[in-house]
TIDREN-631652 format. One record per residue (C-alpha): x, y, z; residue number from 1. Coordinates in steps of 0.5 Angstrom, whole numbers, plus 500, padded with zeros to 3 digits. Each point is the difference from the previous one (the first is absolute). Layout:
<rs>
@X = X; Y = Y; Z = Z; k = NUM
...
</rs>
This chain:
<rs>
@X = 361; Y = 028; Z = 701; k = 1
@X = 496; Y = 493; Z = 502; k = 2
@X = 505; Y = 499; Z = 506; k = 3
@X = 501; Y = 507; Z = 502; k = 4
@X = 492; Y = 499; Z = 500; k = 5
@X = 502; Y = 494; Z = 505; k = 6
@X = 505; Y = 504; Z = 504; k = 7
@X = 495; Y = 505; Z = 501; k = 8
@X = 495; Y = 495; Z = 503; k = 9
@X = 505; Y = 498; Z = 504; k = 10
@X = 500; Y = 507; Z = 503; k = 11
@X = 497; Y = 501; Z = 509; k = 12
@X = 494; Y = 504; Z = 499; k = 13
@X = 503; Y = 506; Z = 503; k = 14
@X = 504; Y = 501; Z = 494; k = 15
@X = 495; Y = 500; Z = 494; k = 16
@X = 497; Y = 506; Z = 500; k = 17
@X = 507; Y = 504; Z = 503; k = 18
@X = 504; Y = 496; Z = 493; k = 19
@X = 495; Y = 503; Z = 496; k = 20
@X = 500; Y = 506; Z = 501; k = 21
@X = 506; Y = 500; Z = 495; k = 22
@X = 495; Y = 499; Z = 494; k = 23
@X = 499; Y = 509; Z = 502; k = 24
@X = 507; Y = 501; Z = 499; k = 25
@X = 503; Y = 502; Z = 492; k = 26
@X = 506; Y = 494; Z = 498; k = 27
@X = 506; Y = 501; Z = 504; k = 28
@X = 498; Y = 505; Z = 504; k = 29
@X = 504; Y = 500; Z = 507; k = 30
@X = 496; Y = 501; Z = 506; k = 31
@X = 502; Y = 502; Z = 507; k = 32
@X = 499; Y = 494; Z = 505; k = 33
@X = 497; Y = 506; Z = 505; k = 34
@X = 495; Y = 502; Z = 495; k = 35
@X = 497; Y = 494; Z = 498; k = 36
@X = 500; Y = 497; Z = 507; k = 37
@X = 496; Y = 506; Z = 502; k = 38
@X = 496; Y = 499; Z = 494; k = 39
@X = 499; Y = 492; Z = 503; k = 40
@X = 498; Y = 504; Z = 506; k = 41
@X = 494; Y = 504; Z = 497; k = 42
@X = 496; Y = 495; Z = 496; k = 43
@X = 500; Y = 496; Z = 507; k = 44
@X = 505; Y = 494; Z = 498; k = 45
@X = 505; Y = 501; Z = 505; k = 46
@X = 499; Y = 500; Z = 507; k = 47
@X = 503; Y = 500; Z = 506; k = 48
@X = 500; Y = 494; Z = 505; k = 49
@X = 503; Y = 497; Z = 506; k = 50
@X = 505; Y = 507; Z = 502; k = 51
@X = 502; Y = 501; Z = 493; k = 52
@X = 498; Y = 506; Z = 495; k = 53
@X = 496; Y = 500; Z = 494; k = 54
@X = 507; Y = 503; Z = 497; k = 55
@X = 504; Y = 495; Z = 503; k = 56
@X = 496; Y = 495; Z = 497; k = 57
@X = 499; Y = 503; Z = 493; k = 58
@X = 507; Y = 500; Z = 500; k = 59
@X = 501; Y = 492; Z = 501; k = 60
@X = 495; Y = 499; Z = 494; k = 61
@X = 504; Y = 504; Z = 496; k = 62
@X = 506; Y = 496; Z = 501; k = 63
@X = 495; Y = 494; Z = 499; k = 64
@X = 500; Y = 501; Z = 494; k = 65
@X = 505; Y = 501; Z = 498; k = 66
@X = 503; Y = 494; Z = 503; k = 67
@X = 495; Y = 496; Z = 495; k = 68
@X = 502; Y = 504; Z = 494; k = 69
@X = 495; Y = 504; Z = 498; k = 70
@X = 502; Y = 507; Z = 502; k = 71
@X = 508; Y = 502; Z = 499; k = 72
@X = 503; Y = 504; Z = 505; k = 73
@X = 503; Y = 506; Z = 497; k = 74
@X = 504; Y = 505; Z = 505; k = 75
@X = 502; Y = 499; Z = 507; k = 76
@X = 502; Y = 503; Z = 507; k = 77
@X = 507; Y = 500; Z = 498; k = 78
@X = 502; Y = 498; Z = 507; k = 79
@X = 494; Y = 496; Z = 503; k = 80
@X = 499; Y = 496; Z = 494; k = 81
@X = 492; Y = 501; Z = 499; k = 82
@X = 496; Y = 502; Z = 495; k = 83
@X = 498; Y = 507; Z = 498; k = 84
@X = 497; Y = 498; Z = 493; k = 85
@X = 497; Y = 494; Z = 496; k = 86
@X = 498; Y = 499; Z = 494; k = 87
@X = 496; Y = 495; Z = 496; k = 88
@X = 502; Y = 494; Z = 495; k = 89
@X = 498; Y = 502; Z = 493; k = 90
@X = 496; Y = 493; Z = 499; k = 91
@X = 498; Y = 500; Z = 507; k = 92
@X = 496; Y = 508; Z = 499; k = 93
@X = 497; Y = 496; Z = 493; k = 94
@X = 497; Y = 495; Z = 505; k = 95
@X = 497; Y = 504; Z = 506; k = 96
@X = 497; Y = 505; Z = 495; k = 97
@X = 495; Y = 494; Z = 497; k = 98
@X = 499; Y = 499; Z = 507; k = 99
@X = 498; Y = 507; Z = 502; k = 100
@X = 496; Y = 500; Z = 494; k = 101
@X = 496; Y = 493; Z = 501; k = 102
@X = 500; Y = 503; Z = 508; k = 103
@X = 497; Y = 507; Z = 498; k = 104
@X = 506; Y = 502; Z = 505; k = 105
@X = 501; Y = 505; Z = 496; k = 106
@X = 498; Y = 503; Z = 492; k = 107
@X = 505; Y = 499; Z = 495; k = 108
@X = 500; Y = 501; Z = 492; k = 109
@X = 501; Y = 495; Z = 494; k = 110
@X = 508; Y = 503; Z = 501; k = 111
@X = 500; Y = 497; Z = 508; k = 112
@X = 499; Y = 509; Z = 502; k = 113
@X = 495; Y = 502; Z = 505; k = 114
@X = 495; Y = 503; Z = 499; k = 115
@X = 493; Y = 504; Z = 503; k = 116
@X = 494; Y = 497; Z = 500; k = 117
@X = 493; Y = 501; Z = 503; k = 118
@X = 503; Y = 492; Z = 503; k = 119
@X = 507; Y = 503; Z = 503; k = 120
@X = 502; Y = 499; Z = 506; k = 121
@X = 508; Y = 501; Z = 499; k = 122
@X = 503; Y = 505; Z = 495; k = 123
@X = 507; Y = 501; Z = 499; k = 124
@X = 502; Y = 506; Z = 496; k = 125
@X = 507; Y = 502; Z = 498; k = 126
@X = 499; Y = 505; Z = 494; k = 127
@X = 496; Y = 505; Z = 498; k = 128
@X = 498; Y = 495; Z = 495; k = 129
@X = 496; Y = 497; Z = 503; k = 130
@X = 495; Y = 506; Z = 500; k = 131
@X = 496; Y = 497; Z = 494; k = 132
@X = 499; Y = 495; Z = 505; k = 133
@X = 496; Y = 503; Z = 505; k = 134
@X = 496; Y = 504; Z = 496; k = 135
@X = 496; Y = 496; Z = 497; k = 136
@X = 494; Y = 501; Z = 497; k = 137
@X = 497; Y = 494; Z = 505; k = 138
@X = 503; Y = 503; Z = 505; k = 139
@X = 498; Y = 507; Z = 500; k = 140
@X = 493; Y = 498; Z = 499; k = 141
@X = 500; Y = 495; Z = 506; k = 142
@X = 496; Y = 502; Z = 506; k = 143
@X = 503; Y = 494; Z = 504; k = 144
@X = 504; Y = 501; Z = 506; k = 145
@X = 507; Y = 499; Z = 499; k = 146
@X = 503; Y = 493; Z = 502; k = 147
@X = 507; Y = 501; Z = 500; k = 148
@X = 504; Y = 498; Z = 506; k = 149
@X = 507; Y = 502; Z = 498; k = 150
@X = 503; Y = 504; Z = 495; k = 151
@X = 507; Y = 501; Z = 499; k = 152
@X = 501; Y = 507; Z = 495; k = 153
@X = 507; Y = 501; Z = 499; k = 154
@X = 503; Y = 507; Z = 496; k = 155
@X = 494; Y = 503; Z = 499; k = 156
@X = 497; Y = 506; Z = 498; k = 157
@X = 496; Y = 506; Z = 499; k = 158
@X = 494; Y = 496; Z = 495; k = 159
@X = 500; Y = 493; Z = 505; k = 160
@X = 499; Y = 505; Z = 506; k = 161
@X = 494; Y = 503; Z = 496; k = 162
@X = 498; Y = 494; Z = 498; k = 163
@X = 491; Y = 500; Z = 502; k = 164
@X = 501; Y = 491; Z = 502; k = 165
@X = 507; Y = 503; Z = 504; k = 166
@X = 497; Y = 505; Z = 505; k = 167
@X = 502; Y = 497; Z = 506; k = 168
@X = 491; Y = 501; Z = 503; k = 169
@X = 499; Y = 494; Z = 495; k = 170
@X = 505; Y = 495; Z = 503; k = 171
@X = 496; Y = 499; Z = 507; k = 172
@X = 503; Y = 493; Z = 500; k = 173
@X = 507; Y = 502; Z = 499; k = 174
@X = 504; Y = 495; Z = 505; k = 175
@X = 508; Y = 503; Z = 497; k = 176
@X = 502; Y = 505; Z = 496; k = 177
@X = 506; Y = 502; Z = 498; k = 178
@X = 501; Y = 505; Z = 495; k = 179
@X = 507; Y = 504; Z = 497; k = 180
@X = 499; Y = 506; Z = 497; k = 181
@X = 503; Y = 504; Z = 495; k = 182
@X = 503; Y = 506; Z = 502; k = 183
@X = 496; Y = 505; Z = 502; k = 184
@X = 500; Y = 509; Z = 502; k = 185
@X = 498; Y = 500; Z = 507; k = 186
@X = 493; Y = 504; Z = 498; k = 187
@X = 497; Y = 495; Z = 495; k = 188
@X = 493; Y = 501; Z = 503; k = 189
@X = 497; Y = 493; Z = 496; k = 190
@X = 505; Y = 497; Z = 505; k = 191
@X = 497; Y = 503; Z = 506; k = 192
@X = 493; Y = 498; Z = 497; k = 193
@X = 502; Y = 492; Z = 498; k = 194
@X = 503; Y = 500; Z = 507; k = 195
@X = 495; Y = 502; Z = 504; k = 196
@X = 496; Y = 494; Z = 497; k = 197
@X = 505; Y = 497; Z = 506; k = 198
@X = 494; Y = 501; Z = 505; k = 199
@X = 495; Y = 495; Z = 497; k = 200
@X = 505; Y = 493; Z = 500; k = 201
@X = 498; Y = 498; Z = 506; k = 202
@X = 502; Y = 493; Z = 499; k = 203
@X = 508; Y = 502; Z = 499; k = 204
@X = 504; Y = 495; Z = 503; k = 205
@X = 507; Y = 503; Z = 496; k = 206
@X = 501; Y = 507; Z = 496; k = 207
@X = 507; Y = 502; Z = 497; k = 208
@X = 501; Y = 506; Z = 497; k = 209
@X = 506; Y = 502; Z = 496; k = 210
@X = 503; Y = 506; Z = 497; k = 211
@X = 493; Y = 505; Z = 501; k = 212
@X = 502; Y = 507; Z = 500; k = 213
@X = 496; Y = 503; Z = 504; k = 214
@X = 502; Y = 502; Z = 507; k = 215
@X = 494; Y = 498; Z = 504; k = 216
@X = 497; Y = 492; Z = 502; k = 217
@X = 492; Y = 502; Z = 499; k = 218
@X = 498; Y = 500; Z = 508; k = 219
@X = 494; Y = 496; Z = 497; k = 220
@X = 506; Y = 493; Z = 501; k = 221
@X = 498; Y = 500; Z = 508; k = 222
@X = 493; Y = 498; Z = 497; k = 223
@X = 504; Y = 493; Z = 498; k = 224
@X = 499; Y = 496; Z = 507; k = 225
@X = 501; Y = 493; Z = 497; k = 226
@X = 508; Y = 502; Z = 497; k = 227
@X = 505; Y = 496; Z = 502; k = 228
@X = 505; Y = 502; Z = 494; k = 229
@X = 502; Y = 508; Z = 500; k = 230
@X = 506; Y = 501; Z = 495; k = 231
@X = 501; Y = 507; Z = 497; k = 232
@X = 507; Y = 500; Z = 498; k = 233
@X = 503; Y = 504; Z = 494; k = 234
@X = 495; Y = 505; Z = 501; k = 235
@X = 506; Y = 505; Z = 499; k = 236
@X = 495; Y = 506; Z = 503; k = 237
@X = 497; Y = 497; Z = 505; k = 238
@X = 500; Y = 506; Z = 506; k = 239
@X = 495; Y = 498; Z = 505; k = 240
@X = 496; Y = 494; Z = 502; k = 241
@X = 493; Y = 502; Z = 503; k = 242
@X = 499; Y = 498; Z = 508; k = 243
@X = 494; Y = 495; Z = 498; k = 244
@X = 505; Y = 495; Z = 496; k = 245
@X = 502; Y = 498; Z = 508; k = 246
@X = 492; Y = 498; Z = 501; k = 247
@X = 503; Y = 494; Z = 495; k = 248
@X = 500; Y = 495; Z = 507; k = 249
@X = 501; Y = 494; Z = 495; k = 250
@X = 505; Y = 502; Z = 496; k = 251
@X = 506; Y = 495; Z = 500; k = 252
@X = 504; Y = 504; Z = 494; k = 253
@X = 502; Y = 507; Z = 500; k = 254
@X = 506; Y = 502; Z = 495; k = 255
@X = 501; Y = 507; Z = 499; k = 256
@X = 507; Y = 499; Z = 497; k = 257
@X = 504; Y = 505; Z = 496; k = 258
@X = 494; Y = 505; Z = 500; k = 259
@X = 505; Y = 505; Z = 499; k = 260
@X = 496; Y = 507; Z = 503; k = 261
@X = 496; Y = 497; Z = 506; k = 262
@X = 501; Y = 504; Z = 506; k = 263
@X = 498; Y = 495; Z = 505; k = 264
@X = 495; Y = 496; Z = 502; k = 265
@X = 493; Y = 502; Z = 504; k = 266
@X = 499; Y = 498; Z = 507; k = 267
@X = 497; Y = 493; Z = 503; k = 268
@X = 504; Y = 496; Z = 496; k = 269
@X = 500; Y = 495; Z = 507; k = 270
@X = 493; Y = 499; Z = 498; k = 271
@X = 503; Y = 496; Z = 494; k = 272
@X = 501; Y = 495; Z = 505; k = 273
@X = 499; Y = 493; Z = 495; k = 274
@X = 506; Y = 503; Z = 496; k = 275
@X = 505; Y = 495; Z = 498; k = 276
@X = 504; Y = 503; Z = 495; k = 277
@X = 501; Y = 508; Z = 500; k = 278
@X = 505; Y = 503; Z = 495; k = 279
@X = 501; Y = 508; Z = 498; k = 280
@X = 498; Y = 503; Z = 509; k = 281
@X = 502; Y = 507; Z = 500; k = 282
@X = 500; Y = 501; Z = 507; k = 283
@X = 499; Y = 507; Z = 501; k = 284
@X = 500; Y = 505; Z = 505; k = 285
@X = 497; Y = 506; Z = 501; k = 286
@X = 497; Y = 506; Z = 504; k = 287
@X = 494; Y = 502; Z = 495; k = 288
@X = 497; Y = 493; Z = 498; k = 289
@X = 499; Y = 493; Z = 502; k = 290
@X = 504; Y = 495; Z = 498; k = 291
@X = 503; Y = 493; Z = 500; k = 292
@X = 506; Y = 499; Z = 504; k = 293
@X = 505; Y = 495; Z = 501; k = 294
@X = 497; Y = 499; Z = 506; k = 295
@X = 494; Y = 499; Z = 498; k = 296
@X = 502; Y = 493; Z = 497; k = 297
@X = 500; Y = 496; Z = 507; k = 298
@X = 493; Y = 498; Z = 499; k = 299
@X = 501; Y = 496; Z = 493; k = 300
@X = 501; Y = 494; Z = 503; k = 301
@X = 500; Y = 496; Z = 493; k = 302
@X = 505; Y = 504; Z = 496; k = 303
@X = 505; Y = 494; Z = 496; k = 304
@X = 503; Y = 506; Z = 496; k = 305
@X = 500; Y = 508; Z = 502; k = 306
@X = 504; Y = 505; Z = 496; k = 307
@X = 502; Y = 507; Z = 502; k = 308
@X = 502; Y = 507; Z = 495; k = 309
@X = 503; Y = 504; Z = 506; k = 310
@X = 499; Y = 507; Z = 497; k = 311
@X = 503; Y = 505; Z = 505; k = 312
@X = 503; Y = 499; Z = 507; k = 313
@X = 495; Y = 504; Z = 503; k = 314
@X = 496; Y = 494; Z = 499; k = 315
@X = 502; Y = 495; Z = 504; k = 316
@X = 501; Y = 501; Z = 509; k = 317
@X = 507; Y = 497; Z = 502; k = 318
@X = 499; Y = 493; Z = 502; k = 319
@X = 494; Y = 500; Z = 496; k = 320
@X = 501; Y = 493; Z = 496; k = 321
@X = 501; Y = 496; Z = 506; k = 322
@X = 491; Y = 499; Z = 499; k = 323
@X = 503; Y = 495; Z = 495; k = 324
@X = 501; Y = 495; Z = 504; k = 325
@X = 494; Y = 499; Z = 503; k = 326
@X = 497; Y = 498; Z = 492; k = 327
@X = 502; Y = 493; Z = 502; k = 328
@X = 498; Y = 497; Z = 493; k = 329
@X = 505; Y = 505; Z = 496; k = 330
@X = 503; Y = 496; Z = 495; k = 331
@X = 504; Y = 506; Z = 495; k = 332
@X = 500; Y = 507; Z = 502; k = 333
@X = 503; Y = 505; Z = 494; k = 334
@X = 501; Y = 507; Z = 503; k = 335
@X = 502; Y = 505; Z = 495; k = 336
@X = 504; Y = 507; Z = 501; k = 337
@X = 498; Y = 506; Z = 496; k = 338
@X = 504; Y = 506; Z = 503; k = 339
@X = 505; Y = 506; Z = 497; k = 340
@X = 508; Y = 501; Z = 503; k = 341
@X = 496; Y = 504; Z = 506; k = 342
@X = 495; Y = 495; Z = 503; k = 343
@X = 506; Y = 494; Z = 500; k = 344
@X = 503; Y = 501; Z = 506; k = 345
@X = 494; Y = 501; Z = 503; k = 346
@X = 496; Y = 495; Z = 498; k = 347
@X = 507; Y = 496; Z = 502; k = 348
@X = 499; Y = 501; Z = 507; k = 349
@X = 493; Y = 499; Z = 500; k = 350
@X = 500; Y = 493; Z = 497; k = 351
@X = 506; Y = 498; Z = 503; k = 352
@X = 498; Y = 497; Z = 507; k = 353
@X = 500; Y = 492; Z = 502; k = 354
@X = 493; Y = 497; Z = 499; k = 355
@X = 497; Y = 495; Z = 503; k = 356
@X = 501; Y = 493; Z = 497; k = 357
@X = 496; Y = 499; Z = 493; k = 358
@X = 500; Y = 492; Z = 501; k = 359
@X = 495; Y = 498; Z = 494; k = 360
@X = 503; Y = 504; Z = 495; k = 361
@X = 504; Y = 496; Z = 495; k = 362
@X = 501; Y = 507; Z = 493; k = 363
@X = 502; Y = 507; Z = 502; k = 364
@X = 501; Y = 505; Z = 495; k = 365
@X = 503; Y = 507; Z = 502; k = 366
@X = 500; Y = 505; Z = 494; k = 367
@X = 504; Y = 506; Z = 499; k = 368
@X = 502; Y = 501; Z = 508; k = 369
@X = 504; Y = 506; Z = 500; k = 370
@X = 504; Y = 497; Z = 506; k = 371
@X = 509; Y = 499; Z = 499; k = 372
@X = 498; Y = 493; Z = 503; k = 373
@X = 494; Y = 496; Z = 500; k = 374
@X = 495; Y = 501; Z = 506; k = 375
@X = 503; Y = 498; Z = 507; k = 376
@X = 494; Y = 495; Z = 500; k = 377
@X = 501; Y = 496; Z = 494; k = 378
@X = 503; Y = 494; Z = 504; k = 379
@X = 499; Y = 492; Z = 502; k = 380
@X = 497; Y = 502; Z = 507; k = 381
@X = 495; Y = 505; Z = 496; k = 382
@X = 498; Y = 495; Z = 495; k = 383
@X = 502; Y = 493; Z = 501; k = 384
@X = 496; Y = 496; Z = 495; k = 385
@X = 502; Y = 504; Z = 494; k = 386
@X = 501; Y = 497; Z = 494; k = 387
@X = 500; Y = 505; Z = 495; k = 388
@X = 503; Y = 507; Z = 500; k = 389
@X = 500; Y = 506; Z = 495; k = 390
@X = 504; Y = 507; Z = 500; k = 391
@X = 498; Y = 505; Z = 494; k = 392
@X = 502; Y = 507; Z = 497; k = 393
@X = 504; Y = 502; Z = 507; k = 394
@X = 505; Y = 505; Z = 498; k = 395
@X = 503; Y = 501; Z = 505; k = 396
@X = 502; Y = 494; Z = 505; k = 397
@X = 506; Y = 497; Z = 499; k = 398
@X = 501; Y = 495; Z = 506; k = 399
@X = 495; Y = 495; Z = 503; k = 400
@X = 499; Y = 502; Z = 508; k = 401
@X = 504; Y = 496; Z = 504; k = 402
@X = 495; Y = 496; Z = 503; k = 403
@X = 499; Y = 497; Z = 493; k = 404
@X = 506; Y = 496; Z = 501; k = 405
@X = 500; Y = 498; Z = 508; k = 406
@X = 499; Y = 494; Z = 502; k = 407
@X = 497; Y = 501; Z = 507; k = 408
@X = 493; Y = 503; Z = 497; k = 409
@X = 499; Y = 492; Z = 496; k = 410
@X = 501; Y = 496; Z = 495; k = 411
@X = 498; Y = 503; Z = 493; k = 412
@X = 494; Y = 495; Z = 496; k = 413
@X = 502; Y = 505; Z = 494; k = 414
@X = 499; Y = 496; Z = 494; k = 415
@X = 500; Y = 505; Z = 495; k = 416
@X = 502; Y = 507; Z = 500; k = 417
@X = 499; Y = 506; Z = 493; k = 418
@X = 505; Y = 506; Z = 501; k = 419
@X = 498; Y = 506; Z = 494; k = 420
@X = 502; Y = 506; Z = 499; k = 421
@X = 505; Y = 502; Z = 505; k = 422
@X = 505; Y = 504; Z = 498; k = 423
@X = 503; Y = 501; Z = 506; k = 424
@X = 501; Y = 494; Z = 503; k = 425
@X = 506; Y = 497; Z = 503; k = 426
@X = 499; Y = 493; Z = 501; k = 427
@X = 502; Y = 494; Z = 497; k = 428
@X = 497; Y = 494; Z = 498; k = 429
@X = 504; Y = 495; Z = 503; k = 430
@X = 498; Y = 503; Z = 507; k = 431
@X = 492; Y = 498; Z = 499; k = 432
@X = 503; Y = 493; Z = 498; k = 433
@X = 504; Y = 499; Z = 506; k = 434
@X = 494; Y = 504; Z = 506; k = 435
@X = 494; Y = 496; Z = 496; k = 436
@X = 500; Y = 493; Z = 501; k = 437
@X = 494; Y = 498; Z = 496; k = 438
@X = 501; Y = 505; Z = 494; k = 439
@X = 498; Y = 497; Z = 493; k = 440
@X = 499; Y = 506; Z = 496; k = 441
@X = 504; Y = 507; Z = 500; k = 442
@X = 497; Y = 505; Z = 495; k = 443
@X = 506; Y = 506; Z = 499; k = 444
@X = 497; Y = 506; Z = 495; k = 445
@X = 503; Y = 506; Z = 498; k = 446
@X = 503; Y = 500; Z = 506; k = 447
@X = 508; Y = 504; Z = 501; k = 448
@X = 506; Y = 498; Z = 496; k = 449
@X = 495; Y = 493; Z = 498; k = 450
@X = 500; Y = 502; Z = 493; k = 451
@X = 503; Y = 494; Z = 498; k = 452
@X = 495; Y = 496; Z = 504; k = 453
@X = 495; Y = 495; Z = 497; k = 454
@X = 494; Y = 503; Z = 499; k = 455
@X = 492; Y = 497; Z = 502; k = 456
@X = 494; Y = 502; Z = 497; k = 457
@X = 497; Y = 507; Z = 504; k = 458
@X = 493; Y = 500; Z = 504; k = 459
@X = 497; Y = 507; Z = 500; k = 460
@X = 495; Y = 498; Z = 505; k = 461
@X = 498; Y = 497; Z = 507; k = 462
@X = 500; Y = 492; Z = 499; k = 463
@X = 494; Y = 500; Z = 504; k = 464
</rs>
């Protein structure tokens, strides 16, 4: 313990209070590297500096840290190599817990578990058993303003949401919350009042909620000026965002990833202009509402990643992507097909028209394309610093375009390329070896007549 001590001491100063952080976590819990940079950012530990993103640089801390031992690399992107979760060494957790209680970090028991207190400034909650703790006597009899700062509420249910010390209006100081909840029915009004408390946490910086059953975000959300952080993934009925959550201008984070039911997004989302990172964008076009567009996306100058779930043909103008090539710091662009048999040749025919080059992108990931052959698009001219491409759950293509393959629109930078889910396809292996001079890595998953192939791990999510 003593030459951990040291090794701790050692430590740039920057990496501290990110490193104890950890002493919230229960033993061998994984965390996504997403989710604690986000956090990082909302205590105000990592910053952008010299033409580099608070994310970016949250990222190279937790690599960092790992390269000193101190966190385990758990799962990564299986082509790009980088991590998508950490872990933290059991003696290592053991050590920074006394530091964060010496420190009053955060308020832990005799067992190293979080507890809240009048004192807290940080609470981790990971099961309804930790109810007994937040309503204590002391607590409850307390007039003194709430301190907490972060509070990370995993699997929570109906009696923490009751809670009198969990009302949102007594948390006024509240820099990040993250809370996953249980699964509830859409009409819990108990839900809607806790929710409503959104409105009083002025000095939000992050919020991230997961698996909510109701279909609508409080409209309240557009109160919160200081947002950076915006995540609503899993939030499974999801319908409508209200038009005041594009008054966020500082929001930097948007993910409304994998929000099944959700029709389309309000109008204004070019006033998001500080956006670096946007996942789930449900470009919509329609005759009786104002709403976002593909379009719309050319004044988010700062976009590194942008995900797109096109729904319906009718929502995207022939030529209309072409606006992607003026994001000209765009790093991974994801796009996702959900059609039926009806809408596939259509939707062909609006997508499959040459873009103007996207230079900087270095990941691409097209799932569900209906086409018989990838986009005419998906070529070295049109993306000429590619490194990493991804092909998903396209039943029907069997070839990839012929521009693929032709020298005459450059040399590949190809170095890793994942194909899952391809029934259809027609291809051969050898033929990426040859066409892709710097490839490294081929995934080849499920794919047709390949049932004897050696298989990989499966990712069911974006690595962003």
């Amino acid at each position: 313990m003593l030459s951990l001590g040291l090794s701790y001491e050692e430590l740039p100063p920057y990496l501290k209070p990110c490193l104890i952080c950890f002493s919230m976590l229960p033993e061998d819990y994984s965390i996504e590297v997403v989710d604690i940079v986000y956090w990082w950012i909302g205590e105000g530990f990592v910053l952008g500096s010299k033409g580099r993103t608070a994310f970016e640089i949250g990222k190279e801390c937790v690599a960092e840290l790992v390269n000193r031992c101190v966190l385990i690399g758990d799962i990564k992107n299986p082509l790009s190599g980088q991590l998508l979760s950490v872990k933290i060494h059991d003696i290592v957790r053991d050590m920074i817990t006394k530091i964060a209680r010496d420190e009053n970090f955060t308020q832990l028991d005799e067992r190293s578990r979080p507890e809240f207190t009048v004192q807290s400034r940080r609470m981790g909650m990971f099961s309804n058993g930790m109810i007994k703790s937040i309503e204590t006597a002391e607590l409850k009899k307390s007039t003194i303003e709430s301190k907490l700062r972060t509070l990370w509420a995993l699997d929570i249910g109906k009696e923490d949401v009751l809670s009198k010390n969990m009302e949102l209006c007594k948390l006024k100081r509240l820099r990040v919350l993250f809370v996953s909840f249980k699964k509830y029915s859409k009409d819990e009004d108990f839900m809607k009042d806790w929710l409503d408390g959104i409105a009083s946490l002025l000095h939000l910086v992050y919020l991230k909620m997961e698996k909510c059953g109701l279909e609508n975000i409080p409209d309240s959300v557009g109160n919160l000026h200081n947002l950076q952080i915006l995540c609503l993934s899993r939030w499974y009925n999801l319908i409508m965002l209200p038009p005041r959550i594009t008054m966020l201008d500082k929001l930097t984070s948007f993910d409304i990833d994998r929000c099944r039911r959700l029709e389309c997004m309000p109008d204004g989302i070019e006033r998001l202009s500080r956006l670096e990172r946007l996942t789930g964008f449900r470009p919509t076009i329609s005759s009786h509402k104002s709403t976002s567009r593909i379009l719309h996306l050319k004044n988010l100058g700062q976009l590194r990643v942008l995900s797109i779930y096109l729904q319906s043909p009718i929502n995207l103008v022939e030529g209309e992507l072409n606006v992607l090539s003026e994001l000209q710091h765009l790093r991974l662009l994801a796009i996702q097909f959900h059609c039926n048999d009806d809408d596939a040749a259509p939707f062909v025919c609006k997508v499959n028209h040459q873009l103007s080059p996207l230079r900087n992108v270095e990941e691409l990931h097209l799932t569900c394309y209906p086409g018989e052959s990838t986009p005419i698009w998906l070529n070295a001219t049109t993306f000429p610093n590619l490194q990493f491409l991804a092909l998903f759950e396209g039943a029907n293509i069997k070839h990839m375009d012929p521009g693929f393959w032709e020298k005459e629109h450059g040399v590949w930078k190809i170095e890793g390329v994942y194909l899952r889910e391809l029934p259809k396809f027609e291809e051969k292996r050898v033929r990426f070896h040859e066409a892709l001079p710097s490839l490294k890595t081929l995934r080849w998953i499920d794919m047709a007549e390949n049932s004897d192939d050696e298989r990989f791990p499966l990712y069911d999510d974006l690595w962003v």
